[in-house]
VOGU-3710 file (C-alpha; in Angstrom, 3 decimals, decimal comma):
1> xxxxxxxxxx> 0,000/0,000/0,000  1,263/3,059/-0,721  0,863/6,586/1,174  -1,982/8,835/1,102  -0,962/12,605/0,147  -2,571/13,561/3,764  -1,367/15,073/6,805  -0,292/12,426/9,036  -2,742/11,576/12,238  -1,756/13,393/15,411
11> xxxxxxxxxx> -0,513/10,619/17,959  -2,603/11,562/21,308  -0,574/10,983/24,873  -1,169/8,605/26,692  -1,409/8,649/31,001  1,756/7,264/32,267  -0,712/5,378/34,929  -0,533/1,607/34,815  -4,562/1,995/34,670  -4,508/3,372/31,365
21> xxxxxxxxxx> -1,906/1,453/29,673  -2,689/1,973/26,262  -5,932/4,156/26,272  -5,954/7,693/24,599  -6,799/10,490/26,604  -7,959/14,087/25,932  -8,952/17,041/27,710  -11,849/15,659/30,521  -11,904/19,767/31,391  -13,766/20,007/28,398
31> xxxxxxxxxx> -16,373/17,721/29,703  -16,830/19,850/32,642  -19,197/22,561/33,298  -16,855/25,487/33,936  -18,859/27,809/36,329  -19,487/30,711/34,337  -22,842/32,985/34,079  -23,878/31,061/31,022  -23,810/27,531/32,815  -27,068/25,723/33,938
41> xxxxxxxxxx> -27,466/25,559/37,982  -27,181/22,200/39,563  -27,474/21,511/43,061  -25,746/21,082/46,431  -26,979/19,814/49,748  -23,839/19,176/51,855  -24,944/22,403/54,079  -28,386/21,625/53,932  -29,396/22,866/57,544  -31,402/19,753/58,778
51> xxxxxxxxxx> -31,865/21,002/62,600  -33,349/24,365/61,710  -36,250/25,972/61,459  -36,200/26,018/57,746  -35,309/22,616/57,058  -36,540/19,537/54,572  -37,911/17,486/57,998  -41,527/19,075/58,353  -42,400/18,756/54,773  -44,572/15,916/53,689
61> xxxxxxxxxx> -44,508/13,814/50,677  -45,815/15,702/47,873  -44,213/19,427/49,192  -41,183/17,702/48,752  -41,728/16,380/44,799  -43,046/19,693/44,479  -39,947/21,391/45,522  -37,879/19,133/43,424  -39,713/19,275/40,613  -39,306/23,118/40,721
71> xxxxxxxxxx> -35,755/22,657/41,261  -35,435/20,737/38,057  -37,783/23,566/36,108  -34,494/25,741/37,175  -31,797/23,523/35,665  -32,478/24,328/32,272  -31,906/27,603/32,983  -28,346/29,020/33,267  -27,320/31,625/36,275  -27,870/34,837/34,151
81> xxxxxxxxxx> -31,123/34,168/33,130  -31,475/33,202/37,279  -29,804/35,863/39,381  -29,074/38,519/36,817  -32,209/39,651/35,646  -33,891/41,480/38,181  -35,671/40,280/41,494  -37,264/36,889/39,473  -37,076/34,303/40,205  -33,774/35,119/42,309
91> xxxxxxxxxx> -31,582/37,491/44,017  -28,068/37,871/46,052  -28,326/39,577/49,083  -25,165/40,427/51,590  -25,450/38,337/54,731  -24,527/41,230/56,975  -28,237/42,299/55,994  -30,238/39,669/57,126  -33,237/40,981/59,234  -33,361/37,475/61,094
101> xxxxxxxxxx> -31,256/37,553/64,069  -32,237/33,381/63,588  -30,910/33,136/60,227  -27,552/34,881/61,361  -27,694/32,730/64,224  -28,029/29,662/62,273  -25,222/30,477/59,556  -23,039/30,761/63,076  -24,556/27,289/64,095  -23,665/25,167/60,745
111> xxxxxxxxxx> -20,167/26,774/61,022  -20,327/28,855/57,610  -20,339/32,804/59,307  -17,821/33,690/56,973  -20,365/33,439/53,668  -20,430/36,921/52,541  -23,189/36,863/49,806  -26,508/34,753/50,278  -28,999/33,721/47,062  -32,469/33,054/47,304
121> xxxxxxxxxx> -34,595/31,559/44,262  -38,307/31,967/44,717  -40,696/28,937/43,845  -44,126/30,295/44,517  -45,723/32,589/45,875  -43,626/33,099/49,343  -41,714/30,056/49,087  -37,766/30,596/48,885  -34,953/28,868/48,403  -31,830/30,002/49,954
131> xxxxxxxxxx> -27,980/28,973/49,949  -24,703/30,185/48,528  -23,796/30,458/44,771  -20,509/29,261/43,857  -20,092/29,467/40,165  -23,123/27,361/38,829  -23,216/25,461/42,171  -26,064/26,424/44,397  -24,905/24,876/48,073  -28,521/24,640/49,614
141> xxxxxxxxxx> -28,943/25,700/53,500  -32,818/26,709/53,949  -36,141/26,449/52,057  -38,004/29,177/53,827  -42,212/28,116/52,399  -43,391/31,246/54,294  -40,568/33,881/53,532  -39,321/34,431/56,812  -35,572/34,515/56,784  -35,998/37,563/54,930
151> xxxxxxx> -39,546/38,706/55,393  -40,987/41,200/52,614  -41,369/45,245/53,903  -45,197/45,988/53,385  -46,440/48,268/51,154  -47,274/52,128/52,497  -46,198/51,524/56,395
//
């Protein structure tokens, strides 16, 4: 057989590991999400706060499939359309700002004071969803069904 008037085929590297012996490898970074503002949210629950007030415990069966199924509705979306287009559905407050001595109290109690910047995403009417936004990673602490971590001002008093 003779040779083709092409470019010869780039040779990939392969892992020095013993694991890989053999096996091409490429970028797995480019399988990643990478965090940015046009990334879909996904979910964390590591700091869910289980003991508190605003916990998963007290909710029954179908509050909970609805919650999740609203969580899902919010994964095809990506954090701009989220957090960066007004008050809807959600919004970063500074935690310094909190009008619930409880909710400051609680941050103390799951040992993350030093958060900064808190996000809520509303699902409802008053229910909200609150945690801490890092990148496209929304690290879940409260759902708040009656809005009382950061209760609304009324109108005209």
């Amino acid at each position: 057989m003779g040779k083709s008037g092409g470019k010869a085929k780039k040779k990939l590297q392969t892992p020095l590991a013993r694991v890989a012996d053999n096996k091409r490898t490429g970028d797995p970074g480019r399988l990643l999400p990478h965090g940015g503002t046009d990334d879909r949210i996904c979910w964390r629950f590591t700091h869910l706060d289980k003991d508190g007030p605003w916990g998963l415990a007290p909710l029954d069966h179908d509050r909970v499939l609805g919650l999740l199924a609203a969580m899902a509705t919010f994964e095809s979306q990506t954090i701009n359309e989220l957090f960066h287009q007004g008050e809807w559905p959600g919004k970063c407050h500074d935690v310094a700002d909190l009008p619930n001595k409880q909710a400051l109290s609680r941050l103390d109690d799951l040992g993350i004071p030093d958060m900064t910047k808190i996000w809520k995403l509303r699902i409802g009417g008053a229910g909200r969803l609150w945690g801490f936004l890092v990148g496209h990673v929304f690290h879940i602490i409260w759902w708040d069904p009656d809005h009382q971590v950061w209760p609304s001002k009324k109108k005209n008093t």
